[in-house]
C-alpha positions as CSV (number, residue, x, y, z in Angstrom):
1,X,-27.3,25.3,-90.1
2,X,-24.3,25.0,-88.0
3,X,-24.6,28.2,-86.4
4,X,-28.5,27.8,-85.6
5,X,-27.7,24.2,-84.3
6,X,-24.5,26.4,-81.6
7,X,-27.3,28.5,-80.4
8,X,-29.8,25.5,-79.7
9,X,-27.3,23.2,-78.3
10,X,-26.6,26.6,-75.8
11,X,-30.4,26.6,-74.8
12,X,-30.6,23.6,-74.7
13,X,-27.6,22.6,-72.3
14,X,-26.3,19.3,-73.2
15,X,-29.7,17.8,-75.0
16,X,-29.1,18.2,-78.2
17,X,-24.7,16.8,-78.1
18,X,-25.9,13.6,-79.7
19,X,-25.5,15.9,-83.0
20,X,-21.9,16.3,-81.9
21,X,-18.9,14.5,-82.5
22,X,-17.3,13.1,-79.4
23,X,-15.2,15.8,-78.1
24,X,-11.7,15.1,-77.0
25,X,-11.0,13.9,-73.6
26,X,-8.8,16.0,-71.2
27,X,-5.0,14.6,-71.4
28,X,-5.0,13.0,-68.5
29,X,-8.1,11.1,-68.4
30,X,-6.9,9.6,-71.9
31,X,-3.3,9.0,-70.4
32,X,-4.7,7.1,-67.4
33,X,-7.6,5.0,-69.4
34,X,-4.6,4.3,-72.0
35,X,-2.8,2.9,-68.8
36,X,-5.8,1.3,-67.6
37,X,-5.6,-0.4,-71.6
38,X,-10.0,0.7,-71.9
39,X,-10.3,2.3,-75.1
40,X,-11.9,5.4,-75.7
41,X,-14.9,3.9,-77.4
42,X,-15.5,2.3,-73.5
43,X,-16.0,5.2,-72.0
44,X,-19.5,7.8,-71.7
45,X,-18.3,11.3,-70.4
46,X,-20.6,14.4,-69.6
47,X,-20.1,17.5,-67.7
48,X,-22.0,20.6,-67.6
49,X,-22.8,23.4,-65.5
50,X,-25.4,22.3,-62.9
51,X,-27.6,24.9,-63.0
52,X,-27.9,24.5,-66.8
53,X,-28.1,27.5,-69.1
54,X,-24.5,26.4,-71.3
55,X,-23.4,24.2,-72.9
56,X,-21.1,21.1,-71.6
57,X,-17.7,21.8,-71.2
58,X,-17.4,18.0,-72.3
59,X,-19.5,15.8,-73.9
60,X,-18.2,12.2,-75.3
61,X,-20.3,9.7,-76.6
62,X,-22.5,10.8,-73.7
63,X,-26.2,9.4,-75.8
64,X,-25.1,5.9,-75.8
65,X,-27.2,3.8,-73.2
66,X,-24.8,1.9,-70.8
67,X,-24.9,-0.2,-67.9
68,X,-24.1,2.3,-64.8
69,X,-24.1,-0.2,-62.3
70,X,-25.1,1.2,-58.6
71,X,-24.9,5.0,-60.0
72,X,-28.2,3.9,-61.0
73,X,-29.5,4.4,-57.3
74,X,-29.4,8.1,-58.2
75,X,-32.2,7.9,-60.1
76,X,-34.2,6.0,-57.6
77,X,-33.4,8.3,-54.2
78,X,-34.1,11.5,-56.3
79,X,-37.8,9.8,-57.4
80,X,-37.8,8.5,-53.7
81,X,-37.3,12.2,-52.6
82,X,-39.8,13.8,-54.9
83,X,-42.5,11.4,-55.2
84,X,-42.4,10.9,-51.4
85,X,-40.3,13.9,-49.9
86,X,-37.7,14.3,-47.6
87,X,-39.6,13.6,-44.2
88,X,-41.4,10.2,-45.8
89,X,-41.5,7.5,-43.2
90,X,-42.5,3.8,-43.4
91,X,-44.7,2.3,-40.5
92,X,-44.4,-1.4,-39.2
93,X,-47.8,-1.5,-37.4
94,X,-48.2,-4.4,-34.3
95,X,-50.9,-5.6,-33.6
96,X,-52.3,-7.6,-30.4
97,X,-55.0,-10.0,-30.7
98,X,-56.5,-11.1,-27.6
99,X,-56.5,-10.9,-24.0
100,X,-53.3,-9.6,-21.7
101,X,-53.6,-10.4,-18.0
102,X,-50.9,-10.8,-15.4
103,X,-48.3,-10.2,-18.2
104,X,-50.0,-13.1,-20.2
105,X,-51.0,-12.4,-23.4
106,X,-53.7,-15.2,-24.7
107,X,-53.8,-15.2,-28.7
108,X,-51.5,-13.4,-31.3
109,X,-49.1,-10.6,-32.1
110,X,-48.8,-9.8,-35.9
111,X,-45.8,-7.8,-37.2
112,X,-47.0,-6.3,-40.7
113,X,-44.1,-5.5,-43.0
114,X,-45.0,-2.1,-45.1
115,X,-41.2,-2.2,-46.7
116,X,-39.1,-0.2,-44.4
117,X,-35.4,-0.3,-45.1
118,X,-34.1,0.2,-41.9
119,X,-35.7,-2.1,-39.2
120,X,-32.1,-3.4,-38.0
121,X,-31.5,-5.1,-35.0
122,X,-31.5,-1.4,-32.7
123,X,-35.2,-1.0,-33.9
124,X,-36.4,-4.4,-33.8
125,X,-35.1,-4.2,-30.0
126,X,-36.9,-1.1,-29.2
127,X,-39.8,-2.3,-31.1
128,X,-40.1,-5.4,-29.2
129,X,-39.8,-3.5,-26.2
130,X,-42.5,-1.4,-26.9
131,X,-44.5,-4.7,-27.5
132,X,-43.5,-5.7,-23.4
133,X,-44.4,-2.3,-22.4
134,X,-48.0,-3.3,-23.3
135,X,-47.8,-5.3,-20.5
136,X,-46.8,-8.6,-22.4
137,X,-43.8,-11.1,-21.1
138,X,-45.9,-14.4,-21.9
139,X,-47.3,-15.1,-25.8
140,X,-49.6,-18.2,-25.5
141,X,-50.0,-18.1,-29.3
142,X,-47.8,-17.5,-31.8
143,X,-45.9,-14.0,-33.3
144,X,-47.1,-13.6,-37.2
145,X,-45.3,-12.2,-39.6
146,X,-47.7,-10.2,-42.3
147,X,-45.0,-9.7,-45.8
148,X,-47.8,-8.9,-48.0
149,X,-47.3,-5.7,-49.1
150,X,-44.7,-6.5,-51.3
151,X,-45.8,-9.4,-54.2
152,X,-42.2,-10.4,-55.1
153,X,-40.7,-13.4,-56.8
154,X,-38.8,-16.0,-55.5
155,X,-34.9,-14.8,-55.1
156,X,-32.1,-16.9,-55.5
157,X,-29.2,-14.6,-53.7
158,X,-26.8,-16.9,-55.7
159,X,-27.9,-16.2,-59.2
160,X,-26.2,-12.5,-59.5
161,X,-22.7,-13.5,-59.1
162,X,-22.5,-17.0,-57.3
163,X,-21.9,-15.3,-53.5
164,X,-25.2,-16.0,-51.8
165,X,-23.9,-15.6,-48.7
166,X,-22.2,-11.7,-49.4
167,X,-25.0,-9.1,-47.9
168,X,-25.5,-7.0,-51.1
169,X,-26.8,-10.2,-53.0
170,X,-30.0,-9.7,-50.1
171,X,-33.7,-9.5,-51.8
172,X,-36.0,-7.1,-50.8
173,X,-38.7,-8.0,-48.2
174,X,-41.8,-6.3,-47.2
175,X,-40.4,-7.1,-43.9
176,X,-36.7,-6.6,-44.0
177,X,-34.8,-7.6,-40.6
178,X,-31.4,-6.3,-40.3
179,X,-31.2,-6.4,-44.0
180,X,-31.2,-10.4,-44.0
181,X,-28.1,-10.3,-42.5
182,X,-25.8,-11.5,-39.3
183,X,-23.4,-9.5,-37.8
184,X,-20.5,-11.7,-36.2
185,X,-18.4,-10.1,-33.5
186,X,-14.6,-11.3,-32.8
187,X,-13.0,-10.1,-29.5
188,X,-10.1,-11.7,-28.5
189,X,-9.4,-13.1,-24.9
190,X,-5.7,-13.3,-24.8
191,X,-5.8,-15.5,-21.0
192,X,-8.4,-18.0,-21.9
193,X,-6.4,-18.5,-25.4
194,X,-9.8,-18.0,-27.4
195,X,-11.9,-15.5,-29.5
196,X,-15.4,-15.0,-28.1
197,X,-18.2,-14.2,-30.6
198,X,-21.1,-12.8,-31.0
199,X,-24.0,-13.0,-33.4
200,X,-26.4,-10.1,-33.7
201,X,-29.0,-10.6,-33.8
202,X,-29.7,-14.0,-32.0
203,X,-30.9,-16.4,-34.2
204,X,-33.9,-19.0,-32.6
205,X,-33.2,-22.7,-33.7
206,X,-29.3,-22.1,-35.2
207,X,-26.4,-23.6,-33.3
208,X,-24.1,-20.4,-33.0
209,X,-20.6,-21.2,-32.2
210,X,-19.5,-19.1,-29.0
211,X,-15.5,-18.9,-29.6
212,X,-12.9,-20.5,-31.5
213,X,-9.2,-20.9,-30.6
214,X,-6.7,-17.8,-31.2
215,X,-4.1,-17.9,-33.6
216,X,-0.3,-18.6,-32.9
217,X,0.6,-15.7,-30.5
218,X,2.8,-13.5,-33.2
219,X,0.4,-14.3,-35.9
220,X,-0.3,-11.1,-38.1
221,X,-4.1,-10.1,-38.6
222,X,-3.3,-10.6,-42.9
223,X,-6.5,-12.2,-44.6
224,X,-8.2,-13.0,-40.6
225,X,-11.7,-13.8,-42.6
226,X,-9.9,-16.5,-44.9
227,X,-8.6,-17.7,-41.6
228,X,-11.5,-18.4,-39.9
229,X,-12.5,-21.0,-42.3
230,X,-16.4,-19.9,-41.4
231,X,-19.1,-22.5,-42.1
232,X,-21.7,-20.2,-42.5
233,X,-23.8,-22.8,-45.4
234,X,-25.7,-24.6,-43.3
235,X,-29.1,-22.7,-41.8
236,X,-28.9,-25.0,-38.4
237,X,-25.2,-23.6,-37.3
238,X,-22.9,-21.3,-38.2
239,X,-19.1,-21.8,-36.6
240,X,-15.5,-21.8,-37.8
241,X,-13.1,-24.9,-38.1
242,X,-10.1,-21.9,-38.3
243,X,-8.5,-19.9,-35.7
244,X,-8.7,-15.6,-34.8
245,X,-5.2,-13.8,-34.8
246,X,-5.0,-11.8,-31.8
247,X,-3.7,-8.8,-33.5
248,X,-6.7,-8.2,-35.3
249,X,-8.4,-7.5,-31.9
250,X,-12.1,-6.5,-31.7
251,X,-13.6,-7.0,-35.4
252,X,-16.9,-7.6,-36.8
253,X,-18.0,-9.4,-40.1
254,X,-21.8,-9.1,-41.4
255,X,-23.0,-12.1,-43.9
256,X,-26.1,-13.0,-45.3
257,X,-28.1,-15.7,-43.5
258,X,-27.6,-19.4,-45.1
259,X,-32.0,-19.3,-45.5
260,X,-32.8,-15.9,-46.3
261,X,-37.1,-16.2,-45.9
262,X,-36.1,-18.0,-42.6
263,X,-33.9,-14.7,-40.9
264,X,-36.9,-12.5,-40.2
265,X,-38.8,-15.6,-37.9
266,X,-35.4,-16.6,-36.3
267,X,-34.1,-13.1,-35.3
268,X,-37.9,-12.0,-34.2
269,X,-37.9,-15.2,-31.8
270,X,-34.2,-15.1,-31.0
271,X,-34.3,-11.4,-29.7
272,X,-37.8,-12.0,-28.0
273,X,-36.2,-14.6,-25.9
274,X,-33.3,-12.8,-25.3
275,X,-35.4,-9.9,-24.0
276,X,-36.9,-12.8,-21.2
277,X,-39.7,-13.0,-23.3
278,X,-41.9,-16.3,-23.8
279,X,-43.2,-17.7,-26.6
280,X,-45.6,-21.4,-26.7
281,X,-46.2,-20.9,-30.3
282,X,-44.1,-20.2,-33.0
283,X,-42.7,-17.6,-35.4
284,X,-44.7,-18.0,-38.5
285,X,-46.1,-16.1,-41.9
286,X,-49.7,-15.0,-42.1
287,X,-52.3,-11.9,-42.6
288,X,-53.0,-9.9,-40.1
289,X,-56.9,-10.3,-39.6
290,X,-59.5,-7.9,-41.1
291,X,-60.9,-5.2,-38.7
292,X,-57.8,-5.7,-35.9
293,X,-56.5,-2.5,-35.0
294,X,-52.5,-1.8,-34.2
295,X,-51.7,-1.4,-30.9
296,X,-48.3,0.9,-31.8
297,X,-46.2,1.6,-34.7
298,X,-42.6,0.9,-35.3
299,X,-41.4,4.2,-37.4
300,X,-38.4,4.6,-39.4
301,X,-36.1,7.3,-39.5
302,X,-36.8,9.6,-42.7
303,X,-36.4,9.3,-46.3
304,X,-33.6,11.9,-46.1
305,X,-32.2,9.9,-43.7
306,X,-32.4,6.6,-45.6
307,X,-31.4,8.1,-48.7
308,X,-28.0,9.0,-47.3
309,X,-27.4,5.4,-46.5
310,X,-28.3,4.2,-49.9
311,X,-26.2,5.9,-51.5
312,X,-23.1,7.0,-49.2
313,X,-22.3,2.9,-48.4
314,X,-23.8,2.2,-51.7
315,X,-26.7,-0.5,-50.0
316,X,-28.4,-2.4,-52.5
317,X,-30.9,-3.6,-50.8
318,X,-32.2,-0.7,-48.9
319,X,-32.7,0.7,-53.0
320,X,-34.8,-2.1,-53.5
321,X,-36.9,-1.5,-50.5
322,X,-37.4,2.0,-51.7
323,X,-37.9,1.0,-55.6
324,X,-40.7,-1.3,-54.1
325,X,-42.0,1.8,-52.1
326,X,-42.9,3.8,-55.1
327,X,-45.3,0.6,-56.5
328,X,-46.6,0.1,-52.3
329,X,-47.3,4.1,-52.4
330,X,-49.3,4.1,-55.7
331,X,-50.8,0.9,-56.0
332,X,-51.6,-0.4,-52.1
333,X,-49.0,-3.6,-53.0
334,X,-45.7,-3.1,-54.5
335,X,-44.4,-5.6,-57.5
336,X,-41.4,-4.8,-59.2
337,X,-42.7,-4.1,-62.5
338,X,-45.5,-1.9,-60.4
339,X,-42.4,0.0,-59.4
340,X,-40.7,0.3,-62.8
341,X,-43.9,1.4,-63.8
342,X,-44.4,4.4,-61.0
343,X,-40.7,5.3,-61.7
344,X,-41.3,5.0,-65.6
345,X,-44.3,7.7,-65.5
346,X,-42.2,10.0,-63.0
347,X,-39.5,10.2,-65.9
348,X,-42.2,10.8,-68.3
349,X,-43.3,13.5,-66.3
350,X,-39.9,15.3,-65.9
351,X,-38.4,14.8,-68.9
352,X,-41.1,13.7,-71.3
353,X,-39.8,10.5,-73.3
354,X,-36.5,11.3,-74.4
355,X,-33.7,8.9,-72.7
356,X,-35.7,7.1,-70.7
357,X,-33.8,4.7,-68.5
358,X,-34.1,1.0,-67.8
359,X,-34.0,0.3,-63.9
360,X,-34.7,-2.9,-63.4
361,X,-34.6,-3.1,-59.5
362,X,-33.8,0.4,-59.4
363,X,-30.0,-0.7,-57.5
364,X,-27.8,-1.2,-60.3
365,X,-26.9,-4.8,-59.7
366,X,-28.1,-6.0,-62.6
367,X,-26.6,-6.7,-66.4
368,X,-30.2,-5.6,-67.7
369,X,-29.7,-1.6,-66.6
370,X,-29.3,1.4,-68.5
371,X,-29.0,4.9,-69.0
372,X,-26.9,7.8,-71.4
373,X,-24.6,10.2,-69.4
374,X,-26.7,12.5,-70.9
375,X,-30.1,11.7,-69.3
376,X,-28.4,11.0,-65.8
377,X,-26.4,14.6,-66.3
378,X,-30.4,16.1,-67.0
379,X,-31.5,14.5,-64.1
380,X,-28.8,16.0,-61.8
381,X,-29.2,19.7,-63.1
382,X,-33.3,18.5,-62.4
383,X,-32.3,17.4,-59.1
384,X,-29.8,20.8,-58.5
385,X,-33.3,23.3,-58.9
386,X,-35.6,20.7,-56.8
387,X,-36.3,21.9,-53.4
388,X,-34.8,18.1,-52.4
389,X,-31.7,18.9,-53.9
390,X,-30.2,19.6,-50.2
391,X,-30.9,16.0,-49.4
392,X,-29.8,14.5,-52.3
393,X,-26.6,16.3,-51.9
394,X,-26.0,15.5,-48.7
395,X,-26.6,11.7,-49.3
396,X,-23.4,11.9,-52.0
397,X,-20.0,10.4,-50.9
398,X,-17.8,13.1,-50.5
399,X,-14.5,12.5,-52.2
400,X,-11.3,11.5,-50.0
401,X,-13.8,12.1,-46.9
402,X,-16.5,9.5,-46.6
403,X,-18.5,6.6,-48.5
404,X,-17.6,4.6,-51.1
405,X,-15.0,7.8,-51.8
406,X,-13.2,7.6,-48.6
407,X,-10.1,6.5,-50.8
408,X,-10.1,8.7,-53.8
409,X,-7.1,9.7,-55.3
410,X,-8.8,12.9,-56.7
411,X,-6.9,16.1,-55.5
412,X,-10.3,17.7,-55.5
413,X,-10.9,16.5,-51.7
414,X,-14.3,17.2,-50.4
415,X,-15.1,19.2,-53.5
416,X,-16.8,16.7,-55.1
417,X,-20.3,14.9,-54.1
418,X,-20.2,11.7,-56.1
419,X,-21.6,8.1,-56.6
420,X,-19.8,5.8,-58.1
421,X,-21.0,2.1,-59.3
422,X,-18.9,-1.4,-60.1
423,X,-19.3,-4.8,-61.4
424,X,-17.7,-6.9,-63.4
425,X,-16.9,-5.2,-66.4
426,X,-18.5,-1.8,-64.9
427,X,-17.0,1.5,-63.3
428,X,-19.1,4.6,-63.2
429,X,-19.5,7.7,-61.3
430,X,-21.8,10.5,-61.3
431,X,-22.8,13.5,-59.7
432,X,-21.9,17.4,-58.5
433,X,-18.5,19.0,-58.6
434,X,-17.5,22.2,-56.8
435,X,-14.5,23.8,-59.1
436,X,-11.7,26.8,-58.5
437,X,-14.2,29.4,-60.4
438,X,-16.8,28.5,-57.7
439,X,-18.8,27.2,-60.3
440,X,-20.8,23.6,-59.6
441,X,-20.7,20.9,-62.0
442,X,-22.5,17.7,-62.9
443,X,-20.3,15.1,-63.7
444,X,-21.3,11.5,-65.4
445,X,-18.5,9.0,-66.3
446,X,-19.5,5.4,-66.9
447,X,-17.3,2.8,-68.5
448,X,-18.2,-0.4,-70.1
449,X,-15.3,-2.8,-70.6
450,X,-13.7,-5.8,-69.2
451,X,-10.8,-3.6,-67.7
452,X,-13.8,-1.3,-66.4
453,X,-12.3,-1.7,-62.8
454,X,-9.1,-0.3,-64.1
455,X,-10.5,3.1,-65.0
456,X,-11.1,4.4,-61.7
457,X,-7.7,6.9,-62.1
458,X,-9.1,8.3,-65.1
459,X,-12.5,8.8,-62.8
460,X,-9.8,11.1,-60.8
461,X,-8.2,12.7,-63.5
462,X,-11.6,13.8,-65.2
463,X,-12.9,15.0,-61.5
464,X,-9.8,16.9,-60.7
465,X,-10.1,18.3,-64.5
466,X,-13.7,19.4,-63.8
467,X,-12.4,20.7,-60.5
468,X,-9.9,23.1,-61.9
469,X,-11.3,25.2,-64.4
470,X,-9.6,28.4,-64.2
């Protein structure tokens, strides 16, 4: 039996190591998770050759379901990329409705959101550009903002983790402006003894402080956020009862907007005007009406594109946005469990029903996900014979270079394309490693435990294990 089971578990790759006992983990990796005081019954470990054919070099516990916190965004881009493909683009069609004359325009302009994850404050500039290049510098009617293509529920950006106000905690939006977020400049004027700021974009109706006083001259840069003391809660005004050190010079600080449903209507009108644009209406929510036909098309850069941002910075929301595509693309709306559905029968379709995973929100900030080292390790040797695996590659951190790897201690700089994942109580990271033997490795490590932050050195002895293998 044990010899038959050898030459299956060869054929089969790593499938079938849920018959094996956890194998013992490289010396280091045990020395540095003993440090990091997670015990081995903590950690999931799989790595195999990528092009499959063998069997794993290591395999421990790797069939036990665990949460893999933002690793989980793996799963998502690669459906992304071959439900959609690489060049995939989303459209935010305009639409004018009524008359222009003598740069007047006498009824509406309709925005309708179709989820793109990347309309940030560049593109919403150009596209209102394009919108005055139709002649218009007047709106005697209102700008209306169509978000029904995505049915989501109500979001409470709090309810995560208690830090409504940290970007990541954004919702996903049918029409998603600079990913509900402002952007505050600091630049420090040394003569008038003040900080000037900026707020990107412009938000209509908020009271934006302009500058605040500089530090003590001497003052180190040290904690410069803390010493702000920003006032960010309040959706009328957003200023600072601290001061700027002056040797921090020129820095920026992105938070999430105080009314999150409110951002897209402020920044739409707060650009416009800043453009020289007028507006006697308002900024409001409504469908676009039946039969009207767009006058132009805001497009977004491609999936490939997008994909790289998801998961190089790690951005939650821009997940989402995709996760919601998937439902928008099949169904004509998108609801969350309309995506976990489309992303439920891609799985099925790939790998038939063994391992399936639990998305969620298809981001990995949630208690809720799951998935086995071993189905994640399948999906990367999937991903490593698609004709998207260039993209999905490319998209990878690249350890000690760039991303969320820009600081690994790994010795196995830019030899390793990884995504790694935290929360409380989470560490994970997953994904291709080039070793010695010129070999390429998939690699899946994910850690649930309260010390789970703690295990990222054994994340970097198990990489620069995989690394060296000859």
């Amino acid at each position: 039996m044990l010899p038959r089971l050898s030459v299956f578990c060869a054929l089969a790759v790593s499938w079938c190591v849920a018959a094996a006992a956890p194998a013992p983990l490289p010396p280091g990796v045990d020395a540095a998770l003993a440090r990091a005081q997670v015990p081995r019954d903590a950690i999931s470990v799989l790595v195999a050759p990528a092009e499959g054919g063998a069997a794993p070099r290591l395999a421990h516990r790797a069939q036990v379901p665990m949460n893999p916190a933002s690793v989980m965004k793996l799963v998502t881009t690669f459906a992304g990329l071959d439900l959609l493909g690489p060049a995939y683009v989303w459209n935010t069609p305009v639409y004018v409705d009524g008359v222009v004359q003598g740069g007047r325009l006498r009824g509406n302009v309709y925005l309708r959101g179709q989820g793109d994850p990347k309309l940030v404050l560049e593109r919403l500039w150009l596209l209102l550009r394009r919108l005055q290049g139709q002649g218009i510098q007047a709106i005697e009617g209102d700008i209306v903002l169509d978000r029904s293509a995505f049915a989501v529920p109500a979001h409470d950006p709090a309810q995560f983790d208690g830090e409504p106000l940290r970007p990541y905690n954004a919702a996903p939006d049918a029409l998603l402006i600079n990913y509900k977020s402002v952007v505050m400049g600091f630049v420090p004027d040394a003569l008038a003894g003040q900080a000037r700021v900026q707020f990107d974009p412009p938000l209509a109706g908020v009271q934006l402080q302009a500058a605040l006083p500089l530090a003590a001259p001497g003052a180190a840069c040290g904690d410069w956020r803390a010493g702000l003391r920003a006032e960010l809660s309040d959706p009328a005004r957003m200023g600072f009862a601290g001061v700027y050190p002056a040797a921090c010079g020129a820095r920026s600080w992105a938070v999430a907007y105080a009314d999150p449903r409110a951002h897209a209507a402020r920044a739409v009108e707060g650009l416009w005007r800043e453009l020289g644009g007028q507006l006697t209406g308002t900024v409001r929510e409504g469908p676009v009406p039946a039969g009207l036909q767009p006058a132009f098309s805001a497009t977004s850069p491609a999936l490939a594109e997008v994909v790289r941002d998801i998961n190089k910075y790690s951005n939650n929301v821009m997940a989402q946005q995709l996760f919601l595509t998937l439902a928008l693309h099949k169904n004509g709306v998108a609801t969350p469990e309309g995506a976990r559905d489309a992303l439920r029968q891609w799985w099925r379709g790939r790998f038939g029903d063994a391992d399936p995973p639990v998305v969620d929100n298809g981001a990995g900030l949630s208690r809720e996900a799951r998935i086995s080292a071993q189905a994640l390790a399948r999906m990367l040797q999937a991903a490593w014979a698609a004709p998207v695996m260039p993209e999905l590659l490319s998209s990878l951190p690249i350890a000690g270079m760039d991303g969320t790897l820009r600081r690994s201690q790994s010795r196995a700089v830019g030899s390793a394309h990884l995504k790694t994942g935290s929360l409380r109580d989470v560490a994970a990271v997953a994904g291709y490693v080039h070793a010695a033997s010129g070999r390429r490795y998939v690699l899946v490590a994910l850690v649930n435990h309260a010390n789970a932050p703690a295990a990222r050195a054994a994340f970097d002895a198990l990489i620069d294990w995989t690394a060296h293998d000859q």
